[in-house]
GUDO-246549 format. One line per field, with one value per residue (C-alpha): residue number from 1; x negated, y, z negated. Coordinates in nm, 4 decimals, decimal comma, padded with zeros to 6 digits. Layout:
residues N
resi	(NUM  ...);
px	(X  ...);
py	(Y  ...);
pz	(Z  ...);
This chain:
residues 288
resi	(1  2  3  4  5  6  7  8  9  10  11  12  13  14  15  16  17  18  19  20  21  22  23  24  25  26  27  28  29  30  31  32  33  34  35  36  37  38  39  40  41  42  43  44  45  46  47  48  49  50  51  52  53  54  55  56  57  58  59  60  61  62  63  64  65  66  67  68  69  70  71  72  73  74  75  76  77  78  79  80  81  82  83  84  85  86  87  88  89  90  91  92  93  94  95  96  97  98  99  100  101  102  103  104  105  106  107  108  109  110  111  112  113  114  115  116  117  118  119  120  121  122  123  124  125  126  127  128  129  130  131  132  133  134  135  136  137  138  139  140  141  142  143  144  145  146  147  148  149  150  151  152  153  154  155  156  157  158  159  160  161  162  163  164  165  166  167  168  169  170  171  172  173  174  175  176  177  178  179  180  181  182  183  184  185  186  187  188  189  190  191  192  193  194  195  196  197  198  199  200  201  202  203  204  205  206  207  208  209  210  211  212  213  214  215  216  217  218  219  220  221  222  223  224  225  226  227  228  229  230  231  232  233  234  235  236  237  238  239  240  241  242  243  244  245  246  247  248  249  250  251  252  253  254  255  256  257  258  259  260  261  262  263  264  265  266  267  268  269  270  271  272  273  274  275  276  277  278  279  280  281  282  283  284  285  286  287  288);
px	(02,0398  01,9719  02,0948  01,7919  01,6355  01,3527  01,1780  00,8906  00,6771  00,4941  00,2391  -00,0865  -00,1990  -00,1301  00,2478  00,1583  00,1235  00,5108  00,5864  00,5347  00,7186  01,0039  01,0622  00,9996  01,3186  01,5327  01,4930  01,4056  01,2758  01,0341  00,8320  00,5957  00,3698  00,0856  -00,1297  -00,3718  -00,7331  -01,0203  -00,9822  -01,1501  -00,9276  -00,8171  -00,7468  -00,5248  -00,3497  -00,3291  -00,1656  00,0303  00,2327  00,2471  00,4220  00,6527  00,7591  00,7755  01,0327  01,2482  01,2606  01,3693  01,6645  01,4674  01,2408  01,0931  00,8196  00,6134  00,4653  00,6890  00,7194  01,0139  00,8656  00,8270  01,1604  01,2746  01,0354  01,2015  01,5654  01,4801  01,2414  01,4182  01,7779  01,7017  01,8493  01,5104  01,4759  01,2237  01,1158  00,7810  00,5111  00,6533  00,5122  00,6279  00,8037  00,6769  00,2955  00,3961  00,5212  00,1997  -00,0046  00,1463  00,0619  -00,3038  -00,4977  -00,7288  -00,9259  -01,0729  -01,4247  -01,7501  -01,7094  -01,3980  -01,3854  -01,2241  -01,1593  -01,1163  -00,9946  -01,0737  -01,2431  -01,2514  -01,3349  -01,3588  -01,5576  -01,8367  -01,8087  -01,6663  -01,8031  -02,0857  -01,7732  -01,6389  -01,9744  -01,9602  -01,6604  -01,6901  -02,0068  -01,7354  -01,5387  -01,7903  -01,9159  -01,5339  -01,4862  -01,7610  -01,7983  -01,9650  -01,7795  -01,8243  -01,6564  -01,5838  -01,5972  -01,6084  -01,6885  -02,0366  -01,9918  -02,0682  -02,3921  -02,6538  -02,5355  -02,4955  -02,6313  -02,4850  -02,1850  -02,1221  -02,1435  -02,0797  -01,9296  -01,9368  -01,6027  -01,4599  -01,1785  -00,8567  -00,8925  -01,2331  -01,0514  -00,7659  -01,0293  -01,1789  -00,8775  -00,8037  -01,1446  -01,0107  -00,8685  -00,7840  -00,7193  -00,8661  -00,7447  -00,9014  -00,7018  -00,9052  -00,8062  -00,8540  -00,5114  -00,5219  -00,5175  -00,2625  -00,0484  -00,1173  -00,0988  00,2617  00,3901  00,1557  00,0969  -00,2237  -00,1667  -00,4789  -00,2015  00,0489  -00,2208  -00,2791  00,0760  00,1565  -00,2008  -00,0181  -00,3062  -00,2749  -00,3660  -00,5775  -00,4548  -00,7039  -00,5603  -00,2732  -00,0080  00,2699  00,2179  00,3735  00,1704  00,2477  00,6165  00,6305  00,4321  00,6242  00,9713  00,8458  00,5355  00,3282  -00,0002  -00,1873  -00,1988  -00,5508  -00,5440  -00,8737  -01,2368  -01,3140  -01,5257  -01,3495  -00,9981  -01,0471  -01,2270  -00,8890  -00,7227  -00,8452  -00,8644  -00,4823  -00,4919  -00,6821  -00,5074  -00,1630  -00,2327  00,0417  00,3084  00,1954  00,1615  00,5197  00,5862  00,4140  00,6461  00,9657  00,8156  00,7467  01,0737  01,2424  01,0282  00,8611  01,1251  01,0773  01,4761  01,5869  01,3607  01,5397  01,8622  01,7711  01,6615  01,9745  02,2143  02,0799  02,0732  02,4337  02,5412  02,3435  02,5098  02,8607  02,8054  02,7552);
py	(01,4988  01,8333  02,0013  01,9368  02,3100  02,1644  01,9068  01,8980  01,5665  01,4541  01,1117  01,0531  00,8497  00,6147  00,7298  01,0837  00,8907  00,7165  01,0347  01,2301  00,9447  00,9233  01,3438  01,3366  01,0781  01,2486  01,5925  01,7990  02,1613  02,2293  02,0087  02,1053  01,7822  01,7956  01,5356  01,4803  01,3959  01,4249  01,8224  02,0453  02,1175  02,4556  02,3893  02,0886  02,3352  02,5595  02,3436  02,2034  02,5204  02,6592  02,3112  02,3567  02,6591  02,5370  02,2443  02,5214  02,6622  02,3448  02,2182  01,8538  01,6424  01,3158  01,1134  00,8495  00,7647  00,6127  00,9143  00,9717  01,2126  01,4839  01,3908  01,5125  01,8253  01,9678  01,9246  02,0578  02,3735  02,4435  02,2962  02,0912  01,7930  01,5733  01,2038  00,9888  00,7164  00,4609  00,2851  -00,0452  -00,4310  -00,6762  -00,9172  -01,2467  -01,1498  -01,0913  -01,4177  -01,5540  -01,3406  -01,5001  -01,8340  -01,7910  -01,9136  -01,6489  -01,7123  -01,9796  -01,9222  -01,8724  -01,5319  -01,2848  -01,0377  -00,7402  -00,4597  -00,1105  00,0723  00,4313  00,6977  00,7134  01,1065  01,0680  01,2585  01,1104  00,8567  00,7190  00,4801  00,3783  00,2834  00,0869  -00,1241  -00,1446  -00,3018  -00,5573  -00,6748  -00,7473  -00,8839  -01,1317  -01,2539  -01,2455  -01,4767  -01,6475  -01,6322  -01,3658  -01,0338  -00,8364  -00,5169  -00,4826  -00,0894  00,1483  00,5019  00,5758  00,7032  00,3811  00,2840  00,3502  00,0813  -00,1341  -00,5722  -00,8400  -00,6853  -00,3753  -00,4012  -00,0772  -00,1768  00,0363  00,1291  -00,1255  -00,2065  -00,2874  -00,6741  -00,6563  -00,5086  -00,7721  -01,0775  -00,9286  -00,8231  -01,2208  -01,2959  -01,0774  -01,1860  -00,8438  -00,4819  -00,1451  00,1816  00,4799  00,8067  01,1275  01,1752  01,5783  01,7629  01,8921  01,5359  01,4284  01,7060  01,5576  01,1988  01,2604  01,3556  01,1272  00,7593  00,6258  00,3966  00,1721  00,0616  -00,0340  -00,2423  -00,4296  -00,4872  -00,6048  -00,8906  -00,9697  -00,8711  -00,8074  -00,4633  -00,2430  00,0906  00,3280  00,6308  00,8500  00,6670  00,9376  00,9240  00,7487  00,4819  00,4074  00,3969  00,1991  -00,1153  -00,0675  -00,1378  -00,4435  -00,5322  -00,5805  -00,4386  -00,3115  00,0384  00,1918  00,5356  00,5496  00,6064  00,3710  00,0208  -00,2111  -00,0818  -00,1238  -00,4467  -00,6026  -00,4886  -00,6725  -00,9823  -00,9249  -00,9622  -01,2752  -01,4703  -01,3901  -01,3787  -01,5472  -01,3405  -01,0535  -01,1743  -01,2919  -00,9296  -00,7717  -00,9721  -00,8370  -00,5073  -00,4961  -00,6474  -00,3315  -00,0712  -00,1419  -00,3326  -00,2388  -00,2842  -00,1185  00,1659  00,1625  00,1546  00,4357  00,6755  00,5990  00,6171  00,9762  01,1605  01,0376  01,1467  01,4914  01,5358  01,4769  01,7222  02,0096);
pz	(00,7683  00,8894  00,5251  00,3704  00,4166  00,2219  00,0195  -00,2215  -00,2016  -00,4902  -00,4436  -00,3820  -00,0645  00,0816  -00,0420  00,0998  00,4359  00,3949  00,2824  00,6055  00,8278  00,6366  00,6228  00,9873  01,0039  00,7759  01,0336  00,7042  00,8295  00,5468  00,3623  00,0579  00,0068  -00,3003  -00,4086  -00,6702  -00,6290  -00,8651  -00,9253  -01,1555  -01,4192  -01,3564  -01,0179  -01,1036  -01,3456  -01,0867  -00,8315  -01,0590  -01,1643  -00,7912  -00,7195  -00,9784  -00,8480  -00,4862  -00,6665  -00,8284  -00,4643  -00,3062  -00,5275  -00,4759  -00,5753  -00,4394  -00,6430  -00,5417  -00,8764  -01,1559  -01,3686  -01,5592  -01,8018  -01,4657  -01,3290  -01,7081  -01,7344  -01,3568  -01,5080  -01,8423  -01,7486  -01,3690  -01,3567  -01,0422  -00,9816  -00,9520  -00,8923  -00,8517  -00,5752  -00,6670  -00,4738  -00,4488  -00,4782  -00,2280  -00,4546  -00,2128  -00,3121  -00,6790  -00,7222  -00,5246  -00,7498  -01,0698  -00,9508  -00,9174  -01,2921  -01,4613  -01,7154  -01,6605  -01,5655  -01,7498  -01,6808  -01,7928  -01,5330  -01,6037  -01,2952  -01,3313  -01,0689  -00,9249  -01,1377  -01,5535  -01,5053  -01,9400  -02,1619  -02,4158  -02,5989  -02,3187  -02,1278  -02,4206  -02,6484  -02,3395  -02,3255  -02,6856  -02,6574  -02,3725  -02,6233  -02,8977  -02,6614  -02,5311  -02,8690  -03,0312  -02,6901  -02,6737  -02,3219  -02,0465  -01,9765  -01,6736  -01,5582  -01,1838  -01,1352  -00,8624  -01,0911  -01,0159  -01,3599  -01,4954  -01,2757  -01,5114  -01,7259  -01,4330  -01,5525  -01,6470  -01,7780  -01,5775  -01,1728  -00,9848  -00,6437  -00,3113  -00,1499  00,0251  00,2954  00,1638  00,2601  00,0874  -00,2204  -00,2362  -00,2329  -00,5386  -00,7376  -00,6765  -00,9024  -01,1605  -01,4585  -01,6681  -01,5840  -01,7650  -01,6661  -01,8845  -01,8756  -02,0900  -02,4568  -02,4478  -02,5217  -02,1283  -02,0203  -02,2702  -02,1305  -01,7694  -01,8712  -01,9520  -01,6433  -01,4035  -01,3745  -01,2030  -00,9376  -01,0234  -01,3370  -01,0187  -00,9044  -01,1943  -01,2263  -00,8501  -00,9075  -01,2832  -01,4394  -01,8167  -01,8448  -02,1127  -02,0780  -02,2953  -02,2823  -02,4940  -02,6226  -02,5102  -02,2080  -01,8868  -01,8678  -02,2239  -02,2046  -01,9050  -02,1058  -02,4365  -02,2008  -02,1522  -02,3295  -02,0077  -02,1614  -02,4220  -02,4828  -02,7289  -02,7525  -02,9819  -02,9018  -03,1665  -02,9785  -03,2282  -03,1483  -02,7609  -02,8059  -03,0054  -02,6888  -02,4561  -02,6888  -02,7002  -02,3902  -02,3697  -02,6466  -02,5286  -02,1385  -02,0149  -02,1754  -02,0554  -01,6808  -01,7337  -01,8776  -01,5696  -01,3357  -01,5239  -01,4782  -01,1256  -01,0286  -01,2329  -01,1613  -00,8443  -00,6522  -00,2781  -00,2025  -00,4884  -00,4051  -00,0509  -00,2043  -00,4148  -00,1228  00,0744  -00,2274  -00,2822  00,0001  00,0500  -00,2637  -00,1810  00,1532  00,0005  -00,2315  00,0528);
């Protein structure tokens, strides 16, 4: 496999970390790898269009976030031959995960993972919300979050929680009975929320969570629920609007968990992903 002159990694951890190994195995002499934590904007954009150049250089791209919209944009704008690889959900846990009741508690609680990193109105219109929510319900709402963002409105229906180990993290996405994953509704993040997918989503999808995904609706995240109607997707500031979401959600929860299954055995399939790798790089080195 020593043709590969080099290869441009996109992912953010832990995919960065398979990332590394798997280069190391496949002997390749130069490898560009770029992630994407909580930046600044202008040094996102920044690193974003010096890795862009970096994948013109290399002829090749490898993803680790389901993002067909970038695999597109490298073809279109560079001519290189991209394709893309995803973080994975091991199917015996999915089917596990599906088994497992929500909903049926006093309490609806609702986990959102990572960092919201939005802009006012947001998160008062969230809390808005999870009020309609609980009276359109009738029962108790509480949101499980982690973005210290949201701890001055920490009670009953917010709780902030510390990070945690990963074995910490599973037990409580097992309480959890919806997702919510906020992307920014500037025109920047629209632009970003195109070519990226947020691996808190993958999450929700590999637990069979239905999933609230308030954010733009042309983005990646967006067209991977419409294939399969596996969540709803609000793109609106408005309280009422997200608050019909998640009752969506609640009134048709089982289809959507089925939905999320369907998804996750197309999209995030851990053999097909395999498959994928292998089918490439043969096809690559027959080409030379």
């Amino acid at each position: 496999m020593g043709c590969y002159d080099r290869m441009l990694i996109f992912g953010t951890l832990p995919g960065i970390c398979y990332a590394g190994g798997m280069t190391s195995f496949l002997y390749a002499r130069q490898v560009r790898i770029f992630d994407y934590p909580k930046f600044a904007e202008p040094y996102r954009e920044r690193i974003r269009e010096n890795a862009e150049q970096m994948a013109a250089a290399a002829g090749i791209v490898v993803e680790f976030i389901r993002n067909r919209g970038m695999v597109q944009m490298y073809r279109d704008r560079y001519n290189v031959e991209a394709f893309q690889l995803c973080r994975t959900i091991n199917p015996a846990k999915l089917e596990e995960a599906r088994r497992r009741p929500i909903l049926h508690r006093e309490t609806i609680e609702i986990i959102m993972g990572g960092w919201g990193d939005c802009p006012v109105p947001w998160p008062g219109n969230l809390i808005t919300a999870l009020t309609l929510v609980s009276r359109q319900a009738g029962r108790k709402v509480c949101l499980n979050a982690f973005d210290p963002a949201l701890k001055p409105f920490e009670g009953d229906m917010v709780k902030v929680h510390p990070r945690m180990p990963e074995a910490e993290f599973d037990k409580l996405l097992g309480q959890m009975d919806l997702g919510y994953a906020p992307d920014p509704l500037t025109e920047n993040a629209q632009r970003f929320a195109q070519t990226s997918l947020s691996t808190k989503l993958v999450t929700c999808i590999g637990a069979t969570l239905p999933c609230l995904y308030h954010g733009p609706s042309q983005s990646s995240a967006a067209e991977m629920f419409s294939r399969f109607n596996a969540g709803e997707i609000v793109d609106s500031q408005n309280p009422e609007d997200i608050a019909t979401g998640f009752m969506k959600l609640i009134d048709s929860s089982d289809k959507y968990r089925d939905n999320a299954v369907k998804l996750a055995k197309s999209d995030f399939n851990p053999y097909e992903q395999t498959a994928l790798l292998y089918r490439r790089f043969q096809h690559t080195a027959a080409e030379l």
